[in-house]
N, C-alpha and C positions, 0 to 999 in steps of 0.2 A: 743567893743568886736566883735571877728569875727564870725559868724555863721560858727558852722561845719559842713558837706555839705557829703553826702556821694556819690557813683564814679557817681553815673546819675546826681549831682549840687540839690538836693532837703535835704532840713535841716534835718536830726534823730533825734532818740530818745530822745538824750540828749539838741537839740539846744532850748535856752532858746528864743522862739520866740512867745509867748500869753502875752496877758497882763492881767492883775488881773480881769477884766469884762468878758473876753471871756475864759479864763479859768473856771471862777464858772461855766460858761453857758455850757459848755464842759463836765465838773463834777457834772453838775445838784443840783449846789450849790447856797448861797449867797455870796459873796466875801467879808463879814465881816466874813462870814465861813474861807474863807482861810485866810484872816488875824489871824485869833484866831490861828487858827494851823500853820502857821507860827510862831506865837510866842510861843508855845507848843516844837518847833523844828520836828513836824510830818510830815510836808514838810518843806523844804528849797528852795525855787525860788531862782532863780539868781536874781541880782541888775543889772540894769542901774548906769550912774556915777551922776546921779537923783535921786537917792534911789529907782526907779519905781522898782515893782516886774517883774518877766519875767520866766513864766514858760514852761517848756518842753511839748513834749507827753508823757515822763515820769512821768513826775509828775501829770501829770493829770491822769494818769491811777494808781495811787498813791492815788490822790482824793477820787477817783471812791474806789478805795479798802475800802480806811478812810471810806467812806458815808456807805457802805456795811456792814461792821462791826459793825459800830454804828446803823446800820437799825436794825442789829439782836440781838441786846443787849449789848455788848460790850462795857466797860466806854474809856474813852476817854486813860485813865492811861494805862488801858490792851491794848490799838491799840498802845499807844508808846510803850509797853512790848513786843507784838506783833511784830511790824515793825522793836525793833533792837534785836530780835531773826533771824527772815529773815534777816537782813543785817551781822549779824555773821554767819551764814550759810554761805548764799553768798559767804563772803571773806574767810570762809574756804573751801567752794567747791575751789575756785579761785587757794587757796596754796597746796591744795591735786594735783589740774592738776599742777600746777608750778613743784611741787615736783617732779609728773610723771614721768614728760620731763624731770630734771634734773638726775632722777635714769637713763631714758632709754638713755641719752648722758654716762654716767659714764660708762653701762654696755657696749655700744656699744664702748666705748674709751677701757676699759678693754677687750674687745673679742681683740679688734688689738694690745693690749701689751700684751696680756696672755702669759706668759713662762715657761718654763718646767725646773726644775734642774737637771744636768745630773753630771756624774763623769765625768771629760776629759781625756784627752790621756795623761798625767802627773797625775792623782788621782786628780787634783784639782776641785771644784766644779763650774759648768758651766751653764750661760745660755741660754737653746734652745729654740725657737721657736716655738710654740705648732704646732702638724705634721710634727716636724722633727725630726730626728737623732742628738746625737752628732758628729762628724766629728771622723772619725776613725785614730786610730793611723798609721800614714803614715808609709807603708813600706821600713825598712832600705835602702838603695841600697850601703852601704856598704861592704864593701871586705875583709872577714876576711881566713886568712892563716894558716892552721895550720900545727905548725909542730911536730913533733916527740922530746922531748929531750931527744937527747944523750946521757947525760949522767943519763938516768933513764933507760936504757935499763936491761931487766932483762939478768941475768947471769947465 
């Protein structure tokens, strides 16, 4: 597995890079501790292709939460009710901004198609371009003659 590395080459949040002893020691824990919670599903460590555990700084400050909870009373049941309360947040905070950005691409796509309906120079119904006019009925330049009939003259 490859260590994700952020732009300065030092591992984040997420790289699974402690192993099971220096984790507890991090979380101020026993690491039969994190085994239990591990198998609780309260933290999830990444695996080695060894089975070993491997956990992040995320999850140690995950730990650190766990320990705190349970210092103040907290059953173990309420920190897992707890932790995927936060994680449904989380991913609806996540879809509220996705959503954001997809209103504010649509409205901005709709400000550069916005059109106006006009009647046009034949009565038919037209699309303008919002700030514009319809195109005016061109001036005949036509050449009309008139003449007198003859034979309607009065008498």
């Amino acid at each position: 597995m490859a260590a994700q590395r952020n732009r300065g080459g030092a591992p984040d949040d997420d790289t699974p890079v402690f192993v099971i002893s220096v984790a507890a020691q991090l979380a101020g824990m026993h690491a039969q501790t994190l085994r239990q919670y591990d198998r609780m599903g309260l933290v999830t460590p990444s695996r080695t292709r060894g089975g070993g555990r491997r956990y992040s700084g995320r999850d140690v400050a995950l730990l650190r939460e766990v320990q705190r909870l349970s210092q103040e009373g907290v059953s173990l049941a309420g920190i897992q009710r707890i932790l995927e309360l936060e994680n449904q947040v989380e991913a609806l905070r996540s879809r509220v901004e996705e959503l954001g950005d997809e209103l504010e691409l649509a409205r901005a796509a709709m400000a550069r198609h916005r059109r106006i309906f006009a009647a046009g120079t034949l009565g038919d119904v037209i699309a303008v371009p919002a700030g514009q006019r319809p195109p005016r009925r061109p001036r005949s330049q036509a050449l009309v003659v008139w003449r007198p009939d003859s034979r309607r003259q009065s008498s």
